[in-house]
N, C-alpha and C positions, 0 to 999 in steps of 0.2 A: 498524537499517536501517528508513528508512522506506518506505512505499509511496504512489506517486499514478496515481491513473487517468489511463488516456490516450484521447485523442479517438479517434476511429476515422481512421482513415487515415495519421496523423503517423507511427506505427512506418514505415509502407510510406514516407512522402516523406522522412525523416529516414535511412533505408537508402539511398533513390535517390540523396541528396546526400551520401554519403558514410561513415552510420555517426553513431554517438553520439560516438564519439572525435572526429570534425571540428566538430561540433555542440558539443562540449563547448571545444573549441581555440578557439573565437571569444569565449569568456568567462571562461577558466581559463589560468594558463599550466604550464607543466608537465604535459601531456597525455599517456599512454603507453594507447595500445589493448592492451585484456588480453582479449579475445575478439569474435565477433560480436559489435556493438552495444555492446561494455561496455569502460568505459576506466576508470582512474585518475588523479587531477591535486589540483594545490593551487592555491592563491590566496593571499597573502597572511594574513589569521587560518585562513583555513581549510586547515590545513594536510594532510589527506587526503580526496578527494574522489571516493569511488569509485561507480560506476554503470555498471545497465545496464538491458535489457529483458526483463521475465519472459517466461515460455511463455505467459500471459496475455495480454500484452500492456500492461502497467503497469510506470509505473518503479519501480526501487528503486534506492534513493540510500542512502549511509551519507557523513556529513559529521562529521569533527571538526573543531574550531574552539578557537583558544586566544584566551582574551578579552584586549581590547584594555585599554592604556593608560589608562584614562578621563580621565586627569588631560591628556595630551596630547593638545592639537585635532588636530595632524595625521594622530594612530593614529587619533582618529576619523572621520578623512577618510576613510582606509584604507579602516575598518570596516565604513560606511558605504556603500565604490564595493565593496566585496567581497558588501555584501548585496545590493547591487543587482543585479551581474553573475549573482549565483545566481536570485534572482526570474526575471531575462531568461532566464537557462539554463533553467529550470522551466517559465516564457510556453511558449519555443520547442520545449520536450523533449514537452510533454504535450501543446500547444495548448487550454492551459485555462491564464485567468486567476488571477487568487489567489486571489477570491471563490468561484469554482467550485472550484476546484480543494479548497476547506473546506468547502464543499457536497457534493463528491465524497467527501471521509474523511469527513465525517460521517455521510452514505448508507451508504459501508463500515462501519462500525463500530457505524450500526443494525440492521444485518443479521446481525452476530456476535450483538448483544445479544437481538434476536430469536430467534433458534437455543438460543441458550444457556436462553431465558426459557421456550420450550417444552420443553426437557428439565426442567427444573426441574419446571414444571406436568405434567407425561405423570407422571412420579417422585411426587408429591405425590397423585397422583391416582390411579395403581397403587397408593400404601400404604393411601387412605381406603375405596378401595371394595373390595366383598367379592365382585362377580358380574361380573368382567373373565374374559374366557375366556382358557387357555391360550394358544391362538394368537394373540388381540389381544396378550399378554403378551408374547411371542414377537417378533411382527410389533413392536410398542414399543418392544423393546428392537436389534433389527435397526437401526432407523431412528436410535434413538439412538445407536450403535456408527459410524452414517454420518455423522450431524449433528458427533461428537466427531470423527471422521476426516477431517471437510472441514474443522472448524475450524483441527484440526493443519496441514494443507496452506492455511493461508489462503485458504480459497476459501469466502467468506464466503455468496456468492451460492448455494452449492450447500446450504450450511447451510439457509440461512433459508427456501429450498422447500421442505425435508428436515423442515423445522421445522414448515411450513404444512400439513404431511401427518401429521405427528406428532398435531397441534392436531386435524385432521380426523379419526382414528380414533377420536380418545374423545369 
């Protein structure tokens, strides 16, 4: 499943206009609403297409795709108006570009490495030194137990502040 950020406000006009499932009908055929905001559909390669809107407010998509033809022009005509229609889907779902929108996972997924880079350092740095008090120990490992538990919940942002705090005790 992947994840992309969303602008601020597009959840709210994308609900106004009817939901993800109508959203998603304008570029997919085989469209079936499976809850608030979240549908299922296919397109030609892409033959399962499911999505919706996190409690965040970020998509998540799960796409499978069976690859074309390549020897046939016209599969990759197909293939072609099928990626296209997704990009459009994505434009209109997130209100971010493609550029941004790889600017945006890339942001996320410095913020995991972030998180993760400070536990690392707090760990290395708990075994070297010898005059860490109980309670920094303590308080270290508390922060750590939060930093691993937001990672679990993908909540990358909550990490990397968790992270920046970790950093600042020792």
């Amino acid at each position: 499943m992947e994840r992309f950020d969303v602008k601020r406000g597009v959840v709210k006009d994308v609900t106004a206009n009817g939901g993800l499932t109508v959203l998603a009908g304008k570029f997919f055929e085989n469209v079936n609403k499976t809850g608030d905001n979240s549908f299922e559909g296919s397109h030609d390669i892409m033959t399962l297409i499911s999505g919706h809107y996190n409690e965040a407010g970020a998509l998540m998509l799960d796409v499978t795709n069976v690859p074309p033809n390549f020897d046939d022009p016209e599969a990759m005509k197909i293939a072609m108006d099928s990626r296209k229609r997704f990009t459009q889907f994505l434009d209109d779902s997130t209100g971010y570009n493609s550029k941004k929108r790889g600017d945006k996972a890339k942001e996320w997924a410095k913020k995991a490495s972030k998180a993760k880079l400070a536990i690392k350092a707090a760990r290395h740095f708990m075994e070297m030194s010898s005059n860490i008090s109980d309670e920094d120990a303590a308080t270290a490992e508390s922060l750590i137990e939060e930093i691993e538990a937001a990672l679990a919940d993908n909540n990358n942002t909550r990490a990397a502040s968790r992270g920046e705090k970790l950093g600042k005790l020792f």
